[in-house]
N, C-alpha and C positions, 0 to 999 in steps of 0.2 A: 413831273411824273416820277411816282416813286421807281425803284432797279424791278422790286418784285415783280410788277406788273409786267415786264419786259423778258424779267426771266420765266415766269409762267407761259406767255408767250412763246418765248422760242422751245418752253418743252411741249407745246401741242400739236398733236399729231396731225391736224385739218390743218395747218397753217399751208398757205400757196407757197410755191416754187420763186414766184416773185417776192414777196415780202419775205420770206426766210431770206433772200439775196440784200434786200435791201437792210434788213438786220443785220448781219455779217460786215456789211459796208459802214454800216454807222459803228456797229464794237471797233473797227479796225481803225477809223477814224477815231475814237476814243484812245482809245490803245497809244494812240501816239503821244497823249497829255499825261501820260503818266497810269502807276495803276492805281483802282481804285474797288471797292469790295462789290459796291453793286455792279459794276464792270465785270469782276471776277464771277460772281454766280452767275450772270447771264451769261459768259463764257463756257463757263461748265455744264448748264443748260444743254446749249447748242451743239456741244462736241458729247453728248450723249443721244443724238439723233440717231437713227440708225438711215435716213434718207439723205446722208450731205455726200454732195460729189467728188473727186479730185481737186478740184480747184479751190474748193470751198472746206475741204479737208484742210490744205495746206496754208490758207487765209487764217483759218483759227488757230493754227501749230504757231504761225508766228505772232500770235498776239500777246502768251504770254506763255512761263513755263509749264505751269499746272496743268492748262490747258492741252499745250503739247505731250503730256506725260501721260494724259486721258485717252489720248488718242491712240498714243503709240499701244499703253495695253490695252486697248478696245484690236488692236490689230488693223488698223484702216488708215494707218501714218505708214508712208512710202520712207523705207529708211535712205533711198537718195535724196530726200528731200531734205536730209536734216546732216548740219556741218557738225560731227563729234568733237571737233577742238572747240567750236563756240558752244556746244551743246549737251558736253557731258552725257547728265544726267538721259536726257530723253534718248541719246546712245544706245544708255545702257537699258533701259525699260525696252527699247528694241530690239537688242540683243537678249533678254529674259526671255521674251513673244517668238522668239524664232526667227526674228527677223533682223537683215546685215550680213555685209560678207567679211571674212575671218579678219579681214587687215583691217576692219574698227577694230576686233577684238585687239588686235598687237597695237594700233596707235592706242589706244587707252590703258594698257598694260604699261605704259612707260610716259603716263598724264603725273603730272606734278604732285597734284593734290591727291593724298593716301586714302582719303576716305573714297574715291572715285575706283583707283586701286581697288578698296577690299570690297566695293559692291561690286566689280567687275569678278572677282574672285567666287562670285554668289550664283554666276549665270551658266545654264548648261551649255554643254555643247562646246567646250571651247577649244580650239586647238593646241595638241601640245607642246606646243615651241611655247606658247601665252600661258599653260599651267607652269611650266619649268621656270618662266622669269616671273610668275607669282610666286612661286615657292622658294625663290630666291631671293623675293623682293626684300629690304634693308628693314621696314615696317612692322613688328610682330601682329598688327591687328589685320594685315592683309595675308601673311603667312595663316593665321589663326581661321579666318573667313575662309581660304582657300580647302583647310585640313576637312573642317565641318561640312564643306558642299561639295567638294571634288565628287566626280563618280569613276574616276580612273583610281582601282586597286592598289596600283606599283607606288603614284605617287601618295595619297594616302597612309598606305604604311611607313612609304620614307618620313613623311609628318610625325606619325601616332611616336618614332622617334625622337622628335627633334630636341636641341639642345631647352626650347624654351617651355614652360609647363603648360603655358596659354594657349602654345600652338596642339599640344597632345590632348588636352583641354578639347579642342574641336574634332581631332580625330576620335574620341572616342563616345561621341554623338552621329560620327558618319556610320551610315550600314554600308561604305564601298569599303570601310577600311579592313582587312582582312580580318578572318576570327584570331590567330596567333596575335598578330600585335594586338587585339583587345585585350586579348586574356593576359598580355604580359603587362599592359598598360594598369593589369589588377593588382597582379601575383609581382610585380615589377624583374621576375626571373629573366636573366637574358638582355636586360634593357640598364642600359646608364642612367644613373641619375640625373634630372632636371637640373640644370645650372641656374637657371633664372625664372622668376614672376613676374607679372603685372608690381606686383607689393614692392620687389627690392628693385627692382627697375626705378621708382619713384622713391621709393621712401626709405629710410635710415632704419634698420632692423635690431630690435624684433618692433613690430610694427603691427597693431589691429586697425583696420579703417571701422569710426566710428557709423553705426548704419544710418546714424542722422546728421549726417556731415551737411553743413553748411556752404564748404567749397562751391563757389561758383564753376570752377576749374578743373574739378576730380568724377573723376569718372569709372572708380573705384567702385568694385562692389561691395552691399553693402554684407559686412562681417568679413572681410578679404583680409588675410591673415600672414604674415611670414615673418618665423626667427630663422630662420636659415634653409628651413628644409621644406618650404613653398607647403603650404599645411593647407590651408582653406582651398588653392588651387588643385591637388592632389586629391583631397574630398572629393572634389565637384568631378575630376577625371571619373574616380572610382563610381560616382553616382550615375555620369550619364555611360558608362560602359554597362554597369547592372540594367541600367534600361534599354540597352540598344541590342534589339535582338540579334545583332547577327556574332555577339559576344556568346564563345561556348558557355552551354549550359553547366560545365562542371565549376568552370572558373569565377561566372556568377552567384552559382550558390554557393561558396566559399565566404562569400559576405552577409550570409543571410543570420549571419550571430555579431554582426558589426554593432558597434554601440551608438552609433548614427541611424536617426527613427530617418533621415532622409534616400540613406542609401538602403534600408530597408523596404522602404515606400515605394521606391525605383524598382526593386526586387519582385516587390508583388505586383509589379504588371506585367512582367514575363509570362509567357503562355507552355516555357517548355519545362518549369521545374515538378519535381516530385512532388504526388500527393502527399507526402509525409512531410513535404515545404511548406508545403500553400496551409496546411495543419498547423502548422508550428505560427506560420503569418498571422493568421487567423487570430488567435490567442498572444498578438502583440498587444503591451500596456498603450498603445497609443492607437486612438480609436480611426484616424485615416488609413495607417496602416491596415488593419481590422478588416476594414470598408473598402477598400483594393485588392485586396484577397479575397474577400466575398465576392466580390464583383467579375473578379477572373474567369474567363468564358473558360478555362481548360479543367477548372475544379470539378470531381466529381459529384453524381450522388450522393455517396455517401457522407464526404464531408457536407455537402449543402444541406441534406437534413440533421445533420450535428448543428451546424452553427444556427438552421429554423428553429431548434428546440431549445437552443439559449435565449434566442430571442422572447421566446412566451405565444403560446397561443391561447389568450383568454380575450381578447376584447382590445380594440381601443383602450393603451390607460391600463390594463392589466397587468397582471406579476411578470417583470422581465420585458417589457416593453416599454417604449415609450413614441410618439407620435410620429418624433425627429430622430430613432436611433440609425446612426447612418449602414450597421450590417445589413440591419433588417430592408432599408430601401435598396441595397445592392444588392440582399438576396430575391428580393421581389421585381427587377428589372433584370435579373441573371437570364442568358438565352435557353438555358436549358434548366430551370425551376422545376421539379415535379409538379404536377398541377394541383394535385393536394396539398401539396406545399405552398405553393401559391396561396390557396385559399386561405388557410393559416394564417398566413402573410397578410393577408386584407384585412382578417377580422385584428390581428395584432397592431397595426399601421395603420397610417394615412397617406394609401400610395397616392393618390391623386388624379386629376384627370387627362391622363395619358395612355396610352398604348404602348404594355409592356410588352418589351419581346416574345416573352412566350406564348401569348396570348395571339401574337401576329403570326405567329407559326403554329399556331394547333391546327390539328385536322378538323375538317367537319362533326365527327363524332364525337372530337373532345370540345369542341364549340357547344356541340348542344348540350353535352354532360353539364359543364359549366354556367351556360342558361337555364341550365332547369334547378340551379341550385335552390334552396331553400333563405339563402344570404343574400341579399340584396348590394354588400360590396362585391360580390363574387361576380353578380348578374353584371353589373357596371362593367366588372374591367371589360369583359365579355361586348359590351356595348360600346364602348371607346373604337370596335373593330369597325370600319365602315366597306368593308366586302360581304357583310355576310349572306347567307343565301336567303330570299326574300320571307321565306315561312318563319326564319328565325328573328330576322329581322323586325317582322311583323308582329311575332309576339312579345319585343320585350319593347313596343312602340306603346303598349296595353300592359306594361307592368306598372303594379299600383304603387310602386315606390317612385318618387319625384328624382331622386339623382339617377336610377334609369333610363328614367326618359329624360332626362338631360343628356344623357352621355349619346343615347339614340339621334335623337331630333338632328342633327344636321346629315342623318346617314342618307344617299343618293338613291330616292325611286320609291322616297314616300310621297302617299297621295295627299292631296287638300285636303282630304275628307281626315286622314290619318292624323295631319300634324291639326287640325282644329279639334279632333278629339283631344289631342296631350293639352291644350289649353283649357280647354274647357272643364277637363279630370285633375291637372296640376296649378291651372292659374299663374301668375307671376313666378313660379319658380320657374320656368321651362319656357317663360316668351322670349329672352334672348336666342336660345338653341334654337327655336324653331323659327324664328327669322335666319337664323346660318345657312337653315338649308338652301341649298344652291335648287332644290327646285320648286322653291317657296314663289305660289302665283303673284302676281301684281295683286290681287283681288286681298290676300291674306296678308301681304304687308301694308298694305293701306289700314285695313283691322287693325293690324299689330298696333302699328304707329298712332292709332287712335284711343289707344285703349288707356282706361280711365281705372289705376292710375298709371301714369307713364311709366317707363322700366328705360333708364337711359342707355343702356346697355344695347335694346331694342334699336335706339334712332343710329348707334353708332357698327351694328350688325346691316341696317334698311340703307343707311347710305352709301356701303359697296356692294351691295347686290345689286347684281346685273338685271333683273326681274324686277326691280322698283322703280314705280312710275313717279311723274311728277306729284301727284298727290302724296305719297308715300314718301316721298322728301321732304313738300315746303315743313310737316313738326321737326322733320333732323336739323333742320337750321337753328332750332332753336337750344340745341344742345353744344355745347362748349367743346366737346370735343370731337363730334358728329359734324359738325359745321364745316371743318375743311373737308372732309371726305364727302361731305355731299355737295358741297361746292365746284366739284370737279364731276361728278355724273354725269353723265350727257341726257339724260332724261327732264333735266330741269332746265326750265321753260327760258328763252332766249332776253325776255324780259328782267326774269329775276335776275339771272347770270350776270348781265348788265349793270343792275342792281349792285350786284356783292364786291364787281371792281373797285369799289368806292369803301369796302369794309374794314373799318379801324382794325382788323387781323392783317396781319401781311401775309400769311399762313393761306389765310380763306379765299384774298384776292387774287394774291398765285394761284391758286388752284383754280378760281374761277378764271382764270385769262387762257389757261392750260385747256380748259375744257375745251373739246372738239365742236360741241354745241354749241361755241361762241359764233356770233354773226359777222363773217368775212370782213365786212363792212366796217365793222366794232374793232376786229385785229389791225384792219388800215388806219384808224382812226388814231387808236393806242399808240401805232410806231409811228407817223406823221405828228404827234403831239411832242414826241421826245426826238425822232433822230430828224424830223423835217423830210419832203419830197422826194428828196435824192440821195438820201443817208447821209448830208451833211449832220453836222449835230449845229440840233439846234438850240442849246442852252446851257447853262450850268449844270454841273454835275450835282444830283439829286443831296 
């Protein structure tokens, strides 16, 4: 009996109370021979239930770790269940979850192994008697961990000081660490110099780590740099302080003429500097920078239509534009785009089939304005919207442009009559969209799925909708990648399901064992075949 089938099994929702028990009994009984992969999925399977009891909680926690670490962040692992000296790790995943009382925190503050240390360093909430002997710990990668996630201010700042660069390194990616120490962590006023790296730590100075290091051993980053004065670590402070907002605004635009396109990059995602910033950004020689500036929700107007008129409004492919230019798609997803601006945008680009911000935020009257364009990408974006009010809705269900009504057809509260119109007016462009819609009848996916010629796109849209009958499945099967997802419907017929257990797909079989549709009968037979009567096992492993 192959794992799949077993693991399908314990993910189905119909499975009894009984045989989920007797599954659990035959893994545990496995569990003891060591571990093994289809063991391991059907474990993961089962501690994704959301019906297993206490008892049956704590049966899976100790079968194996992964197991136990699923459980604990599902939040349904009793942390008295679980010894943190033999168990580390799942400890700490219940400590992350909110779960555990503070003296785990202190005995794992003082556990041997540093890598346990600096994720314990990662978890909120901790007491601080456990932050002070983190931030004292002998470790710099658990001092380091501690700077970056601490949410206590006092100690924080005493980090964004510390003698090591790795450790300031992390302070200046926390938003608990005060804005003074950020701003000194830039302007370095007021603040001693770094005594040490990650780099002279390890290696004989001056020293570049090559980025295609071979070390099996090094854990260096890659371009990590230091003659003396920790260079590449000092960067990387300077970069994540320009990004971290709670870094005064005066002290981060101070870098925004830095010769680093990185700590520039970082600059232009700030939300509080000067229009005469985000200007300057805008008009960087390096096109990401550009496209983060653009993108910045605090830019105004009037830069926004400066940077749409560099862009080109003549077309797809016209002067100053191009398909892929990435301003032009950060100014066309901007939340606050003028809407003729936008338009622009459409005819200049190929935004796509998405719902741009602005378009999710216009009023009714700017809905219709936009629907009643003359453009046909205009009408589109406008269609992507799937709230609209039904009159609008309705008429661009009947526009004669085919990506229209692509973008329409899965919108909620069209009739039969409406979406066999778009088929019948657009044909194979528009028969996938209109099997989406979620209130697409049985009657009309069975059509769908019949139609000559096929649209595979159709069988892989008909096999998760909830509205498809068995008819309107058995053609998904025949599709390659429709086939697992209709394999698991409950609409298909007990026979066939039956059937599919047996299918050269591992993919298709899981699903069909998982299905709720399966026959009780057929789930007894499945687990009496591999674990035997009483959960003994009963055979070699698959």
């Amino acid at each position: 009996m192959n794992g799949h089938l077993l693991s399908g099994l314990a993910a189905n929702p119909a499975l009894p109370a009984e045989l989920l028990d007797r599954l659990i009994d035959g893994l545990i009984a496995r569990a003891a021979a060591g571990p093994d992969e289809a063991d391991a999925d059907l474990a993961q399977a089962l501690s994704e239930r959301t019906d297993l009891g206490s008892a049956q909680v704590r049966a899976l926690a100790a079968c194996d770790e992964d197991t136990a670490l699923h459980l604990a962040h599902a939040g349904v692992l009793d942390a008295a269940d679980v010894d943190p000296a033999a168990r580390p790790a799942v400890a700490l995943a219940l400590l992350g979850a909110g779960a555990g009382p503070p003296d785990r925190a202190r005995l794992l503050a003082a556990h041997p192994d540093r890598q346990v240390r600096a994720r314990l360093a990662s978890r909120p909430g901790l007491p601080l008697d456990v932050l002070e002997a983190l931030a004292a710990d002998p470790e710099v990668e658990v001092v380091a961990e501690l700077a970056l996630w601490t949410a206590e201010p006092s100690v924080a700042e005493r980090l964004a000081a510390h003698p090591h660069a790795e450790v300031r390194r992390g302070a200046a990616s926390n938003e608990a660490t005060p804005p003074a120490a950020l701003a000194a962590l830039i302007t370095g006023e007021g603040l001693a110099p770094a005594r040490s790296c990650l780099v002279c730590d390890r290696e004989e100075i001056p020293f570049t780590h090559d980025p295609y290091c071979a070390r099996t051993d090094c854990d260096l980053r890659g371009g990590a740099a230091c003659a003396g004065g920790h260079e590449s670590t000092l960067h990387e402070i300077r970069q994540q302080a320009a990004r971290n907002p709670a870094t005064p605004t005066a002290a981060a635009a101070s870098l925004a003429g830095h010769p680093s396109m990185l700590i520039r990059w970082a600059l232009a995602e700030r939300t509080d500097l000067s229009q005469e910033l985000y200007a300057r950004l805008a008009q960087d020689p390096i096109p990401g920078v550009r496209s983060e500036a653009a993108a910045n929700p605090a830019i105004g107007e009037p830069l926004i239509r400066a940077l749409a008129s560099r862009c080109g409004s003549g077309g797809k492919g016209g002067k100053g534009a191009t398909a892929g230019d990435e301003v032009t798609q950060s100014l066309a997803r901007h939340p606050r785009v003028p809407l003729d601006v936008l338009a622009s945008l459409a005819r200049a680009t190929r935004i796509g089939p998405a719902l741009v911000p602005r378009i999710a935020d216009a009023t009714p009257a700017e809905l219709a304005d936009a629907a009643a364009s003359a453009d046909a990408r205009v009408r589109m974006l406008v269609a992507q919207r799937h709230d609209l009010a039904p009159e609008l809705r309705d008429a661009l269900a009947r526009d004669p442009d085919a990506a229209v009504v692509k973008a329409i057809a899965p919108h909620p509260g069209l009739s039969e009559e409406q979406l066999r119109a778009m088929v019948g007016l657009h044909g194979v462009r528009v028969l996938a969209r209109v099997a989406a819609n979620p209130d697409a009848p049985p009657a009309l996916l069975e059509d769908l799925a019949r139609h000559d010629p096929p649209v595979r796109r159709v069988f892989r849209e008909i096999a998760g909708h909830p509205n498809a009958t068995a008819e309107a499945l058995l053609p998904c099967l025949a599709d390659e990648k429709a086939r697992p997802r209709a394999a698991g419907h409950p609409a298909l017929p007990p026979a066939v399901l039956v059937g599919l257990l047996a299918d050269t797909d591992p993919e298709v079989a899981r699903a069909a064992a998982a299905n709720p549709s399966l026959p009780v009968d057929v789930m007894a037979d499945l687990l009496t075949d591999r674990w035997g009567r009483g959960g003994e096992v009963s055979g070699p492993r698959p």
